[in-house]
C-alpha positions in Angstrom: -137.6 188.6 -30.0 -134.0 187.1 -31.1 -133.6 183.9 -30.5 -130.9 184.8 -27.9 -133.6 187.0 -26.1 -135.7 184.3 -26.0 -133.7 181.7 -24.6 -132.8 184.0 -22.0 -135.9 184.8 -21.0 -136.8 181.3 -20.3 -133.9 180.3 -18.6 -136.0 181.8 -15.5 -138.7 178.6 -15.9 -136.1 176.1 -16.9 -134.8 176.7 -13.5 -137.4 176.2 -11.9 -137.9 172.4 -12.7 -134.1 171.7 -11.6 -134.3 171.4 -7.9 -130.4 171.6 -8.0 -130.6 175.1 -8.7 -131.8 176.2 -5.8 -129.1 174.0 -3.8 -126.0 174.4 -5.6 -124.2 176.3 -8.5 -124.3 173.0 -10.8 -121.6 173.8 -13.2 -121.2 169.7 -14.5 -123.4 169.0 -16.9 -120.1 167.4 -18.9 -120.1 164.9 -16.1 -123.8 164.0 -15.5 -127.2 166.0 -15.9 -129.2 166.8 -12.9 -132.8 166.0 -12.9 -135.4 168.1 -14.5 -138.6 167.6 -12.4 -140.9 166.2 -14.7 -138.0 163.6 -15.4 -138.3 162.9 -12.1 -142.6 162.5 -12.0 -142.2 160.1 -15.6 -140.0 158.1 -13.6 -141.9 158.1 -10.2 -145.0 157.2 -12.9 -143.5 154.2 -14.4 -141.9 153.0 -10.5 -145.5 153.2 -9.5 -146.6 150.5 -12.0 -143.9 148.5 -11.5 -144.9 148.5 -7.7 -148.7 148.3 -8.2 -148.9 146.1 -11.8 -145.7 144.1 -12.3 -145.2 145.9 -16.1 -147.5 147.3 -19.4 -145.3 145.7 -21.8 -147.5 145.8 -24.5 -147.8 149.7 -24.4 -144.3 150.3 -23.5 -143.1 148.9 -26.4 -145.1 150.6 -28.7 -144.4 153.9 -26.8 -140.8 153.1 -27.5 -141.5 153.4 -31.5 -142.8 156.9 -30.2 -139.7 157.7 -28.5 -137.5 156.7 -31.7 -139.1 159.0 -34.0 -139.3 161.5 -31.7 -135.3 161.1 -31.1 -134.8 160.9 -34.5 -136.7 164.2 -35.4 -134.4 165.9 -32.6 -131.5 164.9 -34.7 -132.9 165.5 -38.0 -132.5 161.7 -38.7 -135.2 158.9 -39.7 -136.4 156.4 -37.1 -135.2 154.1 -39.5 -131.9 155.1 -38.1 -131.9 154.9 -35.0 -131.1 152.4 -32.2 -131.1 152.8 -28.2 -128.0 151.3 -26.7 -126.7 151.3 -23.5 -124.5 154.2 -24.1 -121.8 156.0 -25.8 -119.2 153.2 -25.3 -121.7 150.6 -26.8 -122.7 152.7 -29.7 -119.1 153.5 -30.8 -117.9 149.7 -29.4 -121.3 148.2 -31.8 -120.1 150.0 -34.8 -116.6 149.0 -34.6 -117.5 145.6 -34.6 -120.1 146.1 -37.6 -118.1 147.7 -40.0 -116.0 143.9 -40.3 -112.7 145.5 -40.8 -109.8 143.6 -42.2 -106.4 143.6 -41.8 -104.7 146.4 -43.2 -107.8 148.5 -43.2 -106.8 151.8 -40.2 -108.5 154.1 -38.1 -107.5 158.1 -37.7 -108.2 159.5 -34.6 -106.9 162.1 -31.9 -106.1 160.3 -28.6 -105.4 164.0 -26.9 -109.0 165.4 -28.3 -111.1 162.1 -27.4 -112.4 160.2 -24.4 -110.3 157.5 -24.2 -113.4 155.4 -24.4 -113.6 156.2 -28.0 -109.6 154.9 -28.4 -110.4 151.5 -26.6 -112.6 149.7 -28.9 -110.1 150.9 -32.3 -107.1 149.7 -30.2 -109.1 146.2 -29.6 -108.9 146.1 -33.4 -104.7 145.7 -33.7 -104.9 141.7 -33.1 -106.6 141.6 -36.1 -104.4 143.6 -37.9 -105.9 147.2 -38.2 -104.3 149.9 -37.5 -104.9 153.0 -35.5 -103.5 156.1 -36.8 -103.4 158.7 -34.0 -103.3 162.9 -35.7 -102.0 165.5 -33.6 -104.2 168.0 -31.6 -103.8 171.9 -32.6 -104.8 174.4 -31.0 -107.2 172.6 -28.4 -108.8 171.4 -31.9 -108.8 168.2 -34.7 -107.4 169.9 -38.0 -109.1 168.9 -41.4 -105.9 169.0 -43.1 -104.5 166.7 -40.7 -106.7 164.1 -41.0 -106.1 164.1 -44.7 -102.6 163.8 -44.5 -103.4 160.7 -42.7 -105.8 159.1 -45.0 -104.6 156.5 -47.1 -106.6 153.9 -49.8 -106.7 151.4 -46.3 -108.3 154.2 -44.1 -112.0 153.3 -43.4 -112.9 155.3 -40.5 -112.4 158.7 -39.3 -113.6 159.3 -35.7 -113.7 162.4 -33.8 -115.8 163.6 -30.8 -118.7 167.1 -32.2 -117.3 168.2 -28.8 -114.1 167.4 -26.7 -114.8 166.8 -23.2 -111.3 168.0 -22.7 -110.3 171.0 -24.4 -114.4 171.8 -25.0 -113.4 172.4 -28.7 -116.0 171.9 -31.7 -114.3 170.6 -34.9 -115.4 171.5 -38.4 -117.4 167.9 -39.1 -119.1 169.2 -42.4 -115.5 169.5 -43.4 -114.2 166.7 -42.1 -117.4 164.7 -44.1 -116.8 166.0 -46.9 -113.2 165.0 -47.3 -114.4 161.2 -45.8 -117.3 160.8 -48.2 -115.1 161.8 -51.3 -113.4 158.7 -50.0 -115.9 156.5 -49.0 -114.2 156.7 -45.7 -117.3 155.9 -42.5 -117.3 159.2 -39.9 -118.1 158.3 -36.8 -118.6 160.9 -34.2 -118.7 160.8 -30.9 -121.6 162.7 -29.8 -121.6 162.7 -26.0 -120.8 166.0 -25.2 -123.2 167.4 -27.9 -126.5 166.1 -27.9 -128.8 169.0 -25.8 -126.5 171.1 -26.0 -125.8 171.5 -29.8 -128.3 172.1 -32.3 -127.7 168.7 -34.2 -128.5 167.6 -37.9 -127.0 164.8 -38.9 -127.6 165.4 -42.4 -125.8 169.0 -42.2 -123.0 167.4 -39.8 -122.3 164.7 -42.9 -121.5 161.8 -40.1 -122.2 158.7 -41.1 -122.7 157.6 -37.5 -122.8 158.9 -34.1 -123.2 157.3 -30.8 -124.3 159.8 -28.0 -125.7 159.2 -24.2 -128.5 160.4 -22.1 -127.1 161.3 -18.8 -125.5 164.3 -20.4 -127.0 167.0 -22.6 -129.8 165.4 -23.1 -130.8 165.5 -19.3 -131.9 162.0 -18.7 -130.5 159.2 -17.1 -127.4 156.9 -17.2 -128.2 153.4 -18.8 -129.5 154.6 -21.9 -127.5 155.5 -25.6 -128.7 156.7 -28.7 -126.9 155.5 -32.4 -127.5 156.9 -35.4 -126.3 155.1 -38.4 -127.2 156.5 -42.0 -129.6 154.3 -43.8 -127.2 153.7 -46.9 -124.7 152.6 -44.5 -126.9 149.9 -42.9 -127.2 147.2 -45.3 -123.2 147.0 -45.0 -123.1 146.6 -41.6 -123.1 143.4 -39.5 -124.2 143.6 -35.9 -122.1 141.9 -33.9 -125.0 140.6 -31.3 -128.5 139.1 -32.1 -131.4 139.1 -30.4 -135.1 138.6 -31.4 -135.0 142.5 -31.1 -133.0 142.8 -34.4 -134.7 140.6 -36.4 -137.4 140.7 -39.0 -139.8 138.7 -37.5 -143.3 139.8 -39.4 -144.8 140.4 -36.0 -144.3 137.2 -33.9 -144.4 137.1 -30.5 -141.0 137.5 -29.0 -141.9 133.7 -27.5 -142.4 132.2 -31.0 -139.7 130.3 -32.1 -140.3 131.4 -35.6 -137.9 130.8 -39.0 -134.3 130.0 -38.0 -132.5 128.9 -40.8 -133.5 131.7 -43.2 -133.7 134.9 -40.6 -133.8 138.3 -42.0 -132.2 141.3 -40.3 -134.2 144.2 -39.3 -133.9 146.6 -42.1 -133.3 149.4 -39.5 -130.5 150.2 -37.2 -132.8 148.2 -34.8 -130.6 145.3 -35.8 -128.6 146.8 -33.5 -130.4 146.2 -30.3 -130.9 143.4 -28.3 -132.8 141.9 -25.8 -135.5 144.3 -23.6 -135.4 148.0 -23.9 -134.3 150.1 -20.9 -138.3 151.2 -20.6 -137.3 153.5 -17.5 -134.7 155.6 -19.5 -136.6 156.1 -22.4 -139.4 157.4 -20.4 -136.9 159.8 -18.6 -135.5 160.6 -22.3 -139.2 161.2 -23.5 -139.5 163.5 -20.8 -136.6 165.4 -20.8 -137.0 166.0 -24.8 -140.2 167.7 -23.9 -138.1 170.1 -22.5 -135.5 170.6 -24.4 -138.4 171.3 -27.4 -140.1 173.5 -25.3 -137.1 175.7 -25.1 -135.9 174.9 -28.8 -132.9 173.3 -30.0 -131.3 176.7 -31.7 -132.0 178.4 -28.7 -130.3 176.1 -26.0 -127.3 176.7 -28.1 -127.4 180.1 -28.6 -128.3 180.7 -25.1 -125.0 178.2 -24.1 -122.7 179.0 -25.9 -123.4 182.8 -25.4 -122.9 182.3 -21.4 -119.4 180.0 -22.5 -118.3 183.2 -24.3 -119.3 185.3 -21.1 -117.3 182.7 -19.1 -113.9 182.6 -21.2 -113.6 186.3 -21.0 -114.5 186.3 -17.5 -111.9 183.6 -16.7 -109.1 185.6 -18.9 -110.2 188.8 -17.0 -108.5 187.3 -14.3 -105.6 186.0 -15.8 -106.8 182.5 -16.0 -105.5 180.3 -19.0 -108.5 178.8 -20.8 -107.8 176.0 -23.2 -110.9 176.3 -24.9 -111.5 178.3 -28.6 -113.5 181.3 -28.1 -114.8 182.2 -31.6 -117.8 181.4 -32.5 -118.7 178.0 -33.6 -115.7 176.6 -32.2 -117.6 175.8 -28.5 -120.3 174.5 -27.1 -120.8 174.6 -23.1 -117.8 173.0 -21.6 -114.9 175.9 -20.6 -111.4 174.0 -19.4 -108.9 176.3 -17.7 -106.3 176.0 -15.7 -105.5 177.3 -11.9 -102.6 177.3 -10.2 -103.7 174.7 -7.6 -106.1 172.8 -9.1 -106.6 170.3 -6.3 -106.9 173.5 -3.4 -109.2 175.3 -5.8 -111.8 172.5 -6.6 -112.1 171.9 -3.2 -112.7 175.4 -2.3 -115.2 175.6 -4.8 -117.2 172.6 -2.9 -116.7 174.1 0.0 -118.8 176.7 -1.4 -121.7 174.6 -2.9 -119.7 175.1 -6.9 -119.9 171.9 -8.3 -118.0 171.3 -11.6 -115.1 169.1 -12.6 -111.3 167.9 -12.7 -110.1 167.1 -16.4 -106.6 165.6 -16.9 -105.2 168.6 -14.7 -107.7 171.4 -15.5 -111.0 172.5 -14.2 -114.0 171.9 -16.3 -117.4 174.0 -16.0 -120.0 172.7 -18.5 -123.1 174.8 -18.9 -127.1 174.0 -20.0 -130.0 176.3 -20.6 -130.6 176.4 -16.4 -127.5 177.9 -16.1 -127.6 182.0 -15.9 -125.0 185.1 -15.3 -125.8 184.5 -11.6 -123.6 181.2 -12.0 -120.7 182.8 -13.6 -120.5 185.4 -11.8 -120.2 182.6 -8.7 -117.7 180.4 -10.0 -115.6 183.9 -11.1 -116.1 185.7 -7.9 -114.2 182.0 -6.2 -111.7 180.8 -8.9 -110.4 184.6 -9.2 -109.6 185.5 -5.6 
């Protein structure tokens, strides 16, 4: 059985632990995940001993080592890599800050192709003196070519989202790695829109970070990010908060007052975190990787982007504008198009239990593996009459 065959086939049990399915045409993944039901019984699991025992700290903890290297192994990074943050905005916001730019160092980046979240903390930057150098956006897409032209012996960091949550586009980042590591130039992506969704290996992307949530693609919960920062890059990078959770503190007790003067970092891109981890969303994450293993990464995509295809050409059918690339490789589940009232046609798809979203003037259906032909053929038989 192909892998698209296969992912097909078990969109029929994947829909079944989304109780959302059954009550509406959820079409919004882009804008938060809805809740897988054994998501929902890890939760109700770890409420219960909050309610009945105060907390297992102890064994949460060391189920959180469990979690990292099973988050890493989703990504095809070491644990040694990984942090949990808050979110997107603090991953992207924490490495910022680490890299210790200086003045006259810049930043490239495409203000019409990113969340303006990951504009913000390289804007911050300008009192200090480093610049932000904004490329154009072609085509719904970030051009290779364009962010050379750009690059200079000051330029440090290339940023780009793996998926737009605008235009739904999904740049070349091998290529785009390959020109910044010839450089020694950091590649930050922004991985929001991409994590679930996309088959992701950081090693065959080339980033050098990325900086995703939970709430998304990766069907768990808001309050909880994931950073991945390659392990040559860590020694180099200074967190700009410290906690006794990013320091090497041979096992003490987080009461112990321990060394002070001569602290150590944490080796890892736990140097990164700080303070108490967010137990509840990495047990909702834990969960909800279950699933999205089950199913296998290669074959959420593949099932994904083959229904985005179906979409596009649906949405064209009817003489629909869609801003997002159609050939293969250049999507991933989000489909932006426009309508010719896009106020009078959102509400009408409400009205008629289709819930998706309002992008900068466009509608904006983002699909997951619980999603099926049925759903398409819903939003097309509203959007198109």
């Amino acid at each position: 059985m192909s892998t698209t065959d296969l992912a097909k086939t078990t969109t029929h049990w994947v829909r079944d632990e989304f109780e959302v399915c059954r009550r509406l045409t959820y079409l919004d993944v882009a804008g938060r995940a809805p809740m897988a039901h054994r998501v929902h019984r890890e939760l109700t699991d770890y409420l219960t001993v909050c309610l009945t025992e105060g907390a297992r700290k102890e064994e949460w903890l060391a189920r959180v080592e469990t979690i990292r290297e099973r988050t890493a192994s989703f990504i095809g990074a070491g644990s040694d890599e990984i942090a949990f943050t808050k979110n997107t905005s603090d991953g992207l916001n924490t490495i910022a800050a680490a890299l210790d730019l200086r003045a006259g160092d810049n930043v490239i980046v495409c203000p019409e192709f990113e969340h303006v979240n990951n504009l913000y903390p390289w804007l911050h930057l300008r009192e200090h003196g480093i610049e932000t150098r904004t490329v154009p956006m072609r085509g719904a897409m970030v051009d290779r070519q364009d962010v050379a032209e750009h690059m200079d012996e000051h330029t440090r960091v290339v940023t780009v989202s793996a998926v737009s949550s605008w235009t739904g586009a999904r740049p070349d980042l091998p290529a785009i790695a390959e020109l910044c590591r010839d450089r020694g130039v950091f590649l930050l992506a922004d991985a929001a829109q991409s994590l679930g969704i996309v088959d992701t290996d950081v090693r065959e992307l080339g980033v050098d970070g990325l900086a995703g949530a939970t709430q998304k693609g990766l069907l768990g919960m808001y309050g909880l990010g994931i950073l991945y920062c390659r392990r040559e890059w860590l020694p180099r990078l200074r967190p700009p908060f410290l906690s006794v959770s990013g320091v090497a503190r041979g096992g003490l007790h987080e009461s112990d007052l321990g060394p002070l003067a001569g602290y150590r970092l944490h080796e890892t891109a736990a140097r990164f975190e700080t303070g108490n981890p967010n137990f509840a969303g990495l047990f909702a994450l834990d969960a909800a990787l279950s699933l999205l293993e089950e199913v296998g990464a290669d074959a959420v995509e593949s099932r994904v982007t083959t229904l985005a295809a179906q979409l596009i050409r649906g949405l064209r059918d009817r003489g629909l504008t869609v801003v997002t690339p159609d050939r293969p490789g250049t999507h991933a589940g989000i489909i932006a198009f426009d309508v010719p009232d896009v106020n009078e046609a959102d509400q009408r798809l409400r009205d008629n239990a289709v819930r998706l979203s309002v992008r900068r003037g466009r509608l904006r259906a983002s699909l997951h593996i619980y999603n099926d032909e049925s759903d398409l053929d819903r939003l097309l038989s509203l959007v198109g009459s």
